[in-house]
C-alpha positions in Angstrom: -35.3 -27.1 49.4 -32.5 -25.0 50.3 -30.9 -22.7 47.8 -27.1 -21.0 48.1 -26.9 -17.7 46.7 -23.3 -16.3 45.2 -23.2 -12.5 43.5 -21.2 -12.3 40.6 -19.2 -9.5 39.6 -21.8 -7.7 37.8 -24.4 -7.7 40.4 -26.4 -11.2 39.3 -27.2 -13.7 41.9 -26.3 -17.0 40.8 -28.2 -19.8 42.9 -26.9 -23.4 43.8 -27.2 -26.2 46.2 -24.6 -28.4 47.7 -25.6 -31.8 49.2 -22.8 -34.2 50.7 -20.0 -33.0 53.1 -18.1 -30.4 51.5 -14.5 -32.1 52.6 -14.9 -34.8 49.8 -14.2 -33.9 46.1 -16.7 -31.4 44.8 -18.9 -32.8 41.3 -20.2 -29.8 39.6 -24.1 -31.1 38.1 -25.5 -29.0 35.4 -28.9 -29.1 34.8 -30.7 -30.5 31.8 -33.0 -27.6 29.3 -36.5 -27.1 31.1 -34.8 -28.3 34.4 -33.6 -27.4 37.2 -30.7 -28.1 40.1 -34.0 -29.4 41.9 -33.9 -32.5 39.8 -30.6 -34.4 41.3 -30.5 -38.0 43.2 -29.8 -37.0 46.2 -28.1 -40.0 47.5 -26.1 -39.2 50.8 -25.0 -42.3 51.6 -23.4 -43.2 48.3 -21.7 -39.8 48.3 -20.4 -40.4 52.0 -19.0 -43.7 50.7 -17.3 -42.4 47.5 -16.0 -39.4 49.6 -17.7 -37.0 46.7 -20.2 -34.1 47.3 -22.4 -32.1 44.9 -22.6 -28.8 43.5 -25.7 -27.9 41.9 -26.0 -24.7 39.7 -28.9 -23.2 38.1 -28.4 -21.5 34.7 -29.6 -18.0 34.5 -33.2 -17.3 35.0 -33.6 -21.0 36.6 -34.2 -21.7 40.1 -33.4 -18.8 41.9 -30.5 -17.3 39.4 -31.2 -13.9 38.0 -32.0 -13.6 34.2 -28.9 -13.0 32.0 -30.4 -11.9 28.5 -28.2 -13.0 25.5 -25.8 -14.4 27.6 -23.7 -17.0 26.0 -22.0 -20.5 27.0 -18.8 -18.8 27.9 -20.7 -16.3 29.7 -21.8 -19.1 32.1 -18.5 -20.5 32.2 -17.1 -17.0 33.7 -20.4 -17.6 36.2 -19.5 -21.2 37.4 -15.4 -20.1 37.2 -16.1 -17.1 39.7 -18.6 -19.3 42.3 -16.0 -22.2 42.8 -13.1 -19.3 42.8 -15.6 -18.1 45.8 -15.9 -21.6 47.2 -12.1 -22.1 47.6 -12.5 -25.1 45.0 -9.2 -25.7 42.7 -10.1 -28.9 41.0 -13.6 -30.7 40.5 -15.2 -32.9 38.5 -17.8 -31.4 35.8 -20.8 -33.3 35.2 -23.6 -31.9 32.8 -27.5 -33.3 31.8 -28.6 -32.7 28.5 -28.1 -29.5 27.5 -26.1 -29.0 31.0 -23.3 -31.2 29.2 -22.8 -28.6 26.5 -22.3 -26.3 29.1 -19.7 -28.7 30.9 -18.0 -29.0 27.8 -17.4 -25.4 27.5 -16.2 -24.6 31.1 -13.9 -27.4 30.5 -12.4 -26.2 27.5 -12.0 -22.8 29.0 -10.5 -23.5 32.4 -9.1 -27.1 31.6 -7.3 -26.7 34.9 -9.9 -26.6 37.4 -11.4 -29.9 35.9 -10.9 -33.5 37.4 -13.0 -34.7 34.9 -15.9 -34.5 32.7 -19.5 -36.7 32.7 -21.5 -35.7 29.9 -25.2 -37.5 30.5 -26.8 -37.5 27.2 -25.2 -34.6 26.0 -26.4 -31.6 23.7 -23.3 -30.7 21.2 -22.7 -26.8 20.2 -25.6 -26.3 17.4 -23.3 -23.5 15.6 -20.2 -26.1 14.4 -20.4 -27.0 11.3 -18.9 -30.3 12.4 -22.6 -31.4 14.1 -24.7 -30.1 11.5 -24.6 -34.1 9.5 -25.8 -35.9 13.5 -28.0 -33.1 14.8 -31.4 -34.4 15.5 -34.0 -32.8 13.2 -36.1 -31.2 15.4 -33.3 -29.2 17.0 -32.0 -28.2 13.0 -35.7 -26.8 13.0 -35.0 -25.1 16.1 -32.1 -23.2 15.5 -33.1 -22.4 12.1 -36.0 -20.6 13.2 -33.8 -18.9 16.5 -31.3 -17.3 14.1 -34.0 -16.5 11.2 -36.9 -15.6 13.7 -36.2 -15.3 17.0 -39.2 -13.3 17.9 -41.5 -15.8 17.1 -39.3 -18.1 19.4 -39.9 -15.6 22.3 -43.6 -15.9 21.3 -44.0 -19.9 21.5 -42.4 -19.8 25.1 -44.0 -17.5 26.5 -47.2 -19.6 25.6 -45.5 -22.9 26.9 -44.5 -21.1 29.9 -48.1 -19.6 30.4 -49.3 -23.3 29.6 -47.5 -25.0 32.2 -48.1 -22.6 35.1 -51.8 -23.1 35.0 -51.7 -26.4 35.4 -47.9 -27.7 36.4 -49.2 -31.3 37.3 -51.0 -31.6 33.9 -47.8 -30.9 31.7 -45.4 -32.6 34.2 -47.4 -35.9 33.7 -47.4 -35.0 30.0 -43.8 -34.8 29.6 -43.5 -38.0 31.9 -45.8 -40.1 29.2 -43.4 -39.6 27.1 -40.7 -41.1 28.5 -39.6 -44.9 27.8 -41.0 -47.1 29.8 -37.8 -47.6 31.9 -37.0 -44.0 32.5 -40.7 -42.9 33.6 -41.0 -45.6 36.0 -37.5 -43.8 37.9 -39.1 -40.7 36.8 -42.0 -41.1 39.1 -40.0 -41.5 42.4 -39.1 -37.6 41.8 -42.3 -36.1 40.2 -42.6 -33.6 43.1 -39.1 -32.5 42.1 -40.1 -32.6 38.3 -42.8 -30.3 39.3 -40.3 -27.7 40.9 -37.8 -27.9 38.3 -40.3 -27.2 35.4 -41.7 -24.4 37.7 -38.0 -23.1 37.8 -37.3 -23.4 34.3 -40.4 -21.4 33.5 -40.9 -19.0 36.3 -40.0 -16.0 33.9 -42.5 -16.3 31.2 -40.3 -19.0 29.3 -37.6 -16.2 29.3 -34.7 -18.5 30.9 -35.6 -21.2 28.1 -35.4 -18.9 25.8 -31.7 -17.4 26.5 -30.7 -20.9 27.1 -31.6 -21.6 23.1 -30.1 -19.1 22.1 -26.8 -20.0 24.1 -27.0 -23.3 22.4 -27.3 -21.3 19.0 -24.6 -19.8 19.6 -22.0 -21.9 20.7 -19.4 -22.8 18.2 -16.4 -24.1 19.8 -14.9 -27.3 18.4 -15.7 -30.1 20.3 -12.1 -31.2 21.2 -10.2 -32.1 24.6 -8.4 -29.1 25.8 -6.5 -30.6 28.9 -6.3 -34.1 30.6 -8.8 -34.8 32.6 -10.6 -37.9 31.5 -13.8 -38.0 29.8 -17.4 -40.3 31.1 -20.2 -39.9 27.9 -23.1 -42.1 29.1 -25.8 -42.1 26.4 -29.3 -44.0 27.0 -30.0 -46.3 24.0 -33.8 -45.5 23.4 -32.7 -41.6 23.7 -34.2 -40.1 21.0 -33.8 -36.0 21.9 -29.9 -36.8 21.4 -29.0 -39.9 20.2 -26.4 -42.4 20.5 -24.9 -41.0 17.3 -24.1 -37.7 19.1 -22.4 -39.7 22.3 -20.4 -41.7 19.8 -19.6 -38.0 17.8 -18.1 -37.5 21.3 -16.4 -40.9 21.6 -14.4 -40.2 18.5 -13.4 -36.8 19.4 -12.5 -36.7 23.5 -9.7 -39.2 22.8 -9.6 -40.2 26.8 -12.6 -40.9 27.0 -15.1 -43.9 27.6 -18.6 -44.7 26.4 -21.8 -46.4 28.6 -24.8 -46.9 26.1 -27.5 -48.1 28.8 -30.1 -50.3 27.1 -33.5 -49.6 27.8 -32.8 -46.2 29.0 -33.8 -42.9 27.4 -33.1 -39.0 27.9 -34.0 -39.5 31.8 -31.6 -42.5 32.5 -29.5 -40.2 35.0 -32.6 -40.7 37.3 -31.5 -44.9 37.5 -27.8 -45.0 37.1 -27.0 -41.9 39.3 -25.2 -44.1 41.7 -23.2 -45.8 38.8 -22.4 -42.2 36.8 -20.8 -41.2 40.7 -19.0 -44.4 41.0 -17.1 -43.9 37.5 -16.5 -40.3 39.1 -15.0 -41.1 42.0 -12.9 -44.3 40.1 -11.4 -41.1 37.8 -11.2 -38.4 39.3 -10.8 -38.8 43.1 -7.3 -36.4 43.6 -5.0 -37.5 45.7 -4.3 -34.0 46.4 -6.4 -31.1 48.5 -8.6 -29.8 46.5 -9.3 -26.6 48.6 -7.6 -23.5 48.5 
């Protein structure tokens, strides 16, 4: 698996991978938590035909991306901002996984004019507005309580999940795949190999990137709020039960050009089965009619 490498401004190397021809109009995919850029559909011919290609970026400490310790989401913002500055790339469209759509959110807030449009895939919301506190999903309430009251012990319980899953990857990969819905593990296990090397990714640094991320996603508190006028995509599986369908209609209500895709059957993995539909509503929204490269 090939792997670019861009080094920011302060020395970091941030690592991506671009599949599709790079003449088409770039889609920015952000990975999901315990992820990796390894896990994306990498469907050339449907990108060919939609005259789209991908950009995917690992988050700090994931895949080959140096460690950024207490980084936050507008830290990564700066990160993604500086590699398509390097790339030549004005205008793209933002897609985000999980809690890769929190991080979309927040580079499209800040730099509303680089951004086509926005796909948020089952989408974590910033855990520090008071506005998501009444839809936040219990166990991530639990989470951030005990990240802001006792992050050490955090640091402790990934470092054990991380030591876990590197002595025996396969073993926790089909774990985590046993819990999917029926409908999302059977897509799941046409990629298990890449499941493999994206958990192996996310963990690599003693549970180190994982833990940043958290604390990232503690951290964020902007409003969640349309700050330009690039359409909005919020696809939300209906059996999801990590975010729900009450946090993609929280979304609904508040990007106001936006539309909603509740797929039935479908839970936190649905990206894995609709991939060609997600790039379709792409391409019908934000294919520019203008060049795109500097």
């Amino acid at each position: 698996m090939d792997y670019e490498l861009y080094t920011l401004s302060d020395g970091r190397k941030l690592s991506y991978r671009i599949v599709g021809d790079p003449a088409h109009h770039p889609v920015v995919y952000l990975h999901g938590f315990g992820s990796s850029s390894a896990v994306m559909v990498e469907d050339r011919d449907v990108l060919s035909d939609l005259r789209l290609f991908v950009i995917a970026v690992d988050r700090p400490g994931y895949g080959k991306s140096d460690l950024h310790p207490g980084y936050s989401s507008e830290d990564f913002a700066e990160d993604l901002y500086q590699l398509l500055s390097c790339l030549g790339i004005k205008r793209c469209a933002v897609a985000g996984w999980s809690t890769g759509g929190m991080f979309a959110q927040e580079f499209a807030r800040l730099y509303p004019q680089c951004v086509s449009s926005l796909t948020l895939l089952g989408s974590v919301l910033p855990l520090s507005q008071p506005e998501v506190e009444r839809i936040m999903p219990v166990k991530w309430k639990i989470v951030r309580w005990i990240m802001l009251h006792f992050p050490g012990v955090c640091r402790y319980l990934f470092k054990r999940v991380s030591k876990r899953i590197n002595q025996d990857i396969d073993h926790a990969v089909m774990n985590r795949m046993e819990k999917m819905v029926h409908d999302d593990k059977e897509a799941a296990m046409l990629f298990t190999e890449l499941l493999k090397k994206a958990t192996y990714d996310a963990y690599q640094y003693e549970g180190m990137a994982v833990y940043y991320e958290v604390l990232a996603m503690c951290k964020a508190d902007f409003e969640v709020r349309p700050s330009g006028c690039y359409p909005t995509i919020i696809w939300q599986g209906e059996d999801d039960h990590l975010w729900t369908v009450f946090t993609s209609r929280f979304l609904k209500q508040r990007y106001t050009k936006s539309r909603m895709f509740i797929i039935k059957d479908k839970g936190h993995f649905m990206f894995l089965s609709i991939w060609r539909d997600v790039l379709q509503q792409i391409q019908e929204v934000s294919a520019p009619k203008e060049q795109n490269h500097m």
